[in-house]
Backbone as JSON, one array per atom type, in Angstrom:
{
  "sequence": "XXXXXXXXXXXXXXXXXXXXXXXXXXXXXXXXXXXXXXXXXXXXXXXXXXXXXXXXXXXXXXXXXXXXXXXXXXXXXXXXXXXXXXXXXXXX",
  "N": [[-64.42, -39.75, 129.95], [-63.46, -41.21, 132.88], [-63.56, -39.83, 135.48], [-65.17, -37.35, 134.22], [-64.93, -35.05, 132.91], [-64.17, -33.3, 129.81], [-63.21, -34.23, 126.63], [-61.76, -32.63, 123.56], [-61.88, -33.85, 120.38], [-60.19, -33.82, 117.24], [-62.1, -34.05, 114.06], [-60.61, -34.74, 111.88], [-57.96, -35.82, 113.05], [-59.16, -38.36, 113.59], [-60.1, -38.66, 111.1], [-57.56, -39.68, 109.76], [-56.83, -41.31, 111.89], [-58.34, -43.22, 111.38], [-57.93, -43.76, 108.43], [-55.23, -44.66, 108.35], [-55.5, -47.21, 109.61], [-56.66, -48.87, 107.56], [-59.45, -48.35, 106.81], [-62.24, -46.01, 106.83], [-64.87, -43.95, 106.96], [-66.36, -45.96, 107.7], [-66.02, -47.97, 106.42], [-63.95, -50.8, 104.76], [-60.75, -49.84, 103.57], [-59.44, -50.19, 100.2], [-55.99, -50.76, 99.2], [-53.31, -50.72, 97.82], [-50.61, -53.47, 98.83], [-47.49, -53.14, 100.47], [-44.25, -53.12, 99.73], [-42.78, -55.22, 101.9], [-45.49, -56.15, 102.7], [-46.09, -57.53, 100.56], [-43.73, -59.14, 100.36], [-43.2, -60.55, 103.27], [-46.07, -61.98, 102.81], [-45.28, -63.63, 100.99], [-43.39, -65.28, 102.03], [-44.37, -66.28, 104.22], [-46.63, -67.81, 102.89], [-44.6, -69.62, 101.58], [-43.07, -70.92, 103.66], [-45.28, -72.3, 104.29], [-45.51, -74.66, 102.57], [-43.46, -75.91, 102.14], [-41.14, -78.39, 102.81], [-41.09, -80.09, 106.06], [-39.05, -79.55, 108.5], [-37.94, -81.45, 109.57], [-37.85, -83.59, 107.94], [-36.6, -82.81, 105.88], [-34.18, -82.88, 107.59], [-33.75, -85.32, 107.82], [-33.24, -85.92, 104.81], [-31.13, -85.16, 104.22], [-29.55, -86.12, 105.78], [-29.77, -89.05, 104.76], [-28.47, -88.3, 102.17], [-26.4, -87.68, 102.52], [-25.09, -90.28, 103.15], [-24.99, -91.81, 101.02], [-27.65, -91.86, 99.95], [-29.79, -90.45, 97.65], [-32.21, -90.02, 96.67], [-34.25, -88.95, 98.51], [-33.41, -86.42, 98.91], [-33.51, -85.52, 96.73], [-36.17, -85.74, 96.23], [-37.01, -83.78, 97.89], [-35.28, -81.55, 97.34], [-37.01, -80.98, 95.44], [-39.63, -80.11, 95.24], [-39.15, -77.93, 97.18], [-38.57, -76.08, 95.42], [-40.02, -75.99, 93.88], [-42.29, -74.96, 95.26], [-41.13, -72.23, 95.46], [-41.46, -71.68, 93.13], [-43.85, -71.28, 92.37], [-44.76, -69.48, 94.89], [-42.83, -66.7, 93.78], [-40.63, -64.33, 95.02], [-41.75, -61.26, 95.33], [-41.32, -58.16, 93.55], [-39.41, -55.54, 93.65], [-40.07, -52.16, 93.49], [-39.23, -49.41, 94.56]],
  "CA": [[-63.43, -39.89, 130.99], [-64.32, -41.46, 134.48], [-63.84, -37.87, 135.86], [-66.35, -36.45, 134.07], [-64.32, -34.28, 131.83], [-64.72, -33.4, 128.35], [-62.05, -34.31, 125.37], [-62.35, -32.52, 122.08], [-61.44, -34.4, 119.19], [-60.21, -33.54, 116.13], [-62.12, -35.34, 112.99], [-59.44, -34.76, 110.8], [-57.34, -37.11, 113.46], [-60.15, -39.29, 113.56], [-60.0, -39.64, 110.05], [-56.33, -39.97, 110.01], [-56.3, -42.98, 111.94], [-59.24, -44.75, 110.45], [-57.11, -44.19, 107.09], [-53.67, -45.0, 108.37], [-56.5, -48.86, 109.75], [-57.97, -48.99, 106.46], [-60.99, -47.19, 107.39], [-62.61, -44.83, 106.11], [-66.78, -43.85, 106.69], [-67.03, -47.27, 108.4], [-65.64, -48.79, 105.43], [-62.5, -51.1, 104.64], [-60.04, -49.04, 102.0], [-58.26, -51.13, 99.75], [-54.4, -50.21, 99.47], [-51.76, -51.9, 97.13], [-49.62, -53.97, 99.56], [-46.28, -52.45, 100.67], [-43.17, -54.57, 99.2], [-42.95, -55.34, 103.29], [-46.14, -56.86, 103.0], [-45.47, -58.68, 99.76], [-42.49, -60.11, 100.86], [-43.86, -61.29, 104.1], [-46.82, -62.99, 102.61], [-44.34, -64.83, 100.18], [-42.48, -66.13, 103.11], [-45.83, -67.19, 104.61], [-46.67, -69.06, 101.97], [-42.99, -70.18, 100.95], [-43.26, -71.68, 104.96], [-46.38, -73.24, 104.64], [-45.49, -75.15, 101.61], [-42.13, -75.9, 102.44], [-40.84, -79.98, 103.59], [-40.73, -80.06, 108.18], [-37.68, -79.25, 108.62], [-37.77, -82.78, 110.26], [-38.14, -84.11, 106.52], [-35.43, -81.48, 105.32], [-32.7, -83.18, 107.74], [-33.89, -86.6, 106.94], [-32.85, -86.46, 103.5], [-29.65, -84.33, 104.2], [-28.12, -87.3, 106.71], [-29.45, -89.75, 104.02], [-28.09, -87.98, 101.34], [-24.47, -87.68, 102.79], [-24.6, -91.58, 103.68], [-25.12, -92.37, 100.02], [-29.09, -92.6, 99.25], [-29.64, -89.09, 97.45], [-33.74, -90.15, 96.1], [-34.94, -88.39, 99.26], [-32.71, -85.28, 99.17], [-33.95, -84.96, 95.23], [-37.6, -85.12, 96.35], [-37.23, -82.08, 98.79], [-35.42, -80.13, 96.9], [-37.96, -80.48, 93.69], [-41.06, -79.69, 96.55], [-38.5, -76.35, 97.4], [-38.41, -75.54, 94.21], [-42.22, -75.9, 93.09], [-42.62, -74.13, 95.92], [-40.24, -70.93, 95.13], [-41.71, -71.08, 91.76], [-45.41, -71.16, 92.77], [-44.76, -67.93, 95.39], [-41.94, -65.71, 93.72], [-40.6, -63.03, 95.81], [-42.05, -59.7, 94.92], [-40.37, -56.92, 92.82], [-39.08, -54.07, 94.85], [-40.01, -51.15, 92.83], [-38.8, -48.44, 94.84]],
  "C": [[-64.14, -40.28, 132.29], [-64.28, -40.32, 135.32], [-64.69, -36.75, 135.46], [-65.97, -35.46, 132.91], [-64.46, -34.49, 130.58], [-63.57, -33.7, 127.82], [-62.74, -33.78, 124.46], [-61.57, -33.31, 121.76], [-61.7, -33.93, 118.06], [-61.05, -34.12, 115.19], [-61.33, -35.48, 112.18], [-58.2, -35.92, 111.4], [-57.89, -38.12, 113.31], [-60.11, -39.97, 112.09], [-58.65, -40.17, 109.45], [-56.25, -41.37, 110.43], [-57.05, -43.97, 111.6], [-58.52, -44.9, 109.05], [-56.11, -45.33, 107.25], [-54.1, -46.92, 108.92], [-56.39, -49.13, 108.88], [-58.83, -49.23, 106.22], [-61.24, -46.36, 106.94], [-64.36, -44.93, 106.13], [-66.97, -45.21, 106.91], [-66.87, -47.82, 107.15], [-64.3, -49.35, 105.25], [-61.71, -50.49, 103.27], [-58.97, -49.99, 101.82], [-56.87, -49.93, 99.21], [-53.68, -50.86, 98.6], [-51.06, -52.24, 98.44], [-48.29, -53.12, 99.66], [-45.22, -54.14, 100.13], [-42.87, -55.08, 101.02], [-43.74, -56.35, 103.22], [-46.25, -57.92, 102.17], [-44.48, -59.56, 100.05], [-42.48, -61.26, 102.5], [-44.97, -62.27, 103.66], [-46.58, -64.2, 101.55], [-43.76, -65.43, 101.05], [-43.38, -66.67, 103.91], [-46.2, -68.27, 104.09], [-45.58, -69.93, 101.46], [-43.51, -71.73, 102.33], [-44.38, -72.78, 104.91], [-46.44, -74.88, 103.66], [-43.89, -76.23, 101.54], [-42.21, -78.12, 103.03], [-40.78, -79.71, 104.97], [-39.42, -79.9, 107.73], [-36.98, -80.71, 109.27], [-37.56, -83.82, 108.75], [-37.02, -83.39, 105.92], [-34.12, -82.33, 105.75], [-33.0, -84.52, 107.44], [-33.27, -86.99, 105.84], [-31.76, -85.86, 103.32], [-29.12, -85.65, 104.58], [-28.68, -88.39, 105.09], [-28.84, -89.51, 102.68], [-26.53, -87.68, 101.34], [-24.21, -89.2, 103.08], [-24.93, -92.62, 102.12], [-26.84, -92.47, 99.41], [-29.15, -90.93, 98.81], [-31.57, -88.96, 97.05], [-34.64, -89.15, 97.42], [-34.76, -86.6, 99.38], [-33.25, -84.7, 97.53], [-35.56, -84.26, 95.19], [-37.82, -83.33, 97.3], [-36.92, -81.19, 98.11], [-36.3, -79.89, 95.9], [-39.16, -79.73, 94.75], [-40.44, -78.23, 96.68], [-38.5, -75.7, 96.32], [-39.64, -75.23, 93.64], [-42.45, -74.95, 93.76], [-42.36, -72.36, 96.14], [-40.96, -70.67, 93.86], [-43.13, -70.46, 91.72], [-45.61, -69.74, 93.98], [-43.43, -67.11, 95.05], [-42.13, -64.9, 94.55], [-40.96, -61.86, 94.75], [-40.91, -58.53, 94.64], [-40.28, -55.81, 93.62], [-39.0, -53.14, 93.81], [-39.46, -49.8, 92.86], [-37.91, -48.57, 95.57]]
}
């Protein structure tokens, strides 16, 4: 403290919140993912994989004005792409 004063500290907090990090003895602890974090890093990757959204309406307006070859390619790309990161099973 810039006052000079002492703090105790617990270690049992200490090791509390290096757990609740995933920490532990100056080490990283592996964890199973939370369906939270599964489901977020499917939508990460879904996103990253995904047509611009600039490419998305592209082949919508040409696909309502009669040309549909552009609107076929996106959705097969959306689709590879759904198939290649399934959403994660919610177990609980």
């Amino acid at each position: 403290m810039p006052d000079g004063s002492v703090i105790s500290i617990n270690q049992n907090v200490i090791d509390q919140v290096f757990l609740a990090n995933g920490l532990a003895n100056g080490s990283i602890v592996s964890r199973p993912a939370t369906y939270s974090e599964q489901l977020a890093e499917c939508y990460r990757q879904r996103l990253l994989g995904y047509p611009s959204v600039d490419t998305q309406l592209d082949a919508a307006f040409h696909a309502r004005n009669g040309s549909t070859t552009q609107q076929v390619a996106v959705d097969a790309q959306i689709a590879a792409v759904k198939a290649q990161y399934p959403k994660p099973v919610q177990t609980s």
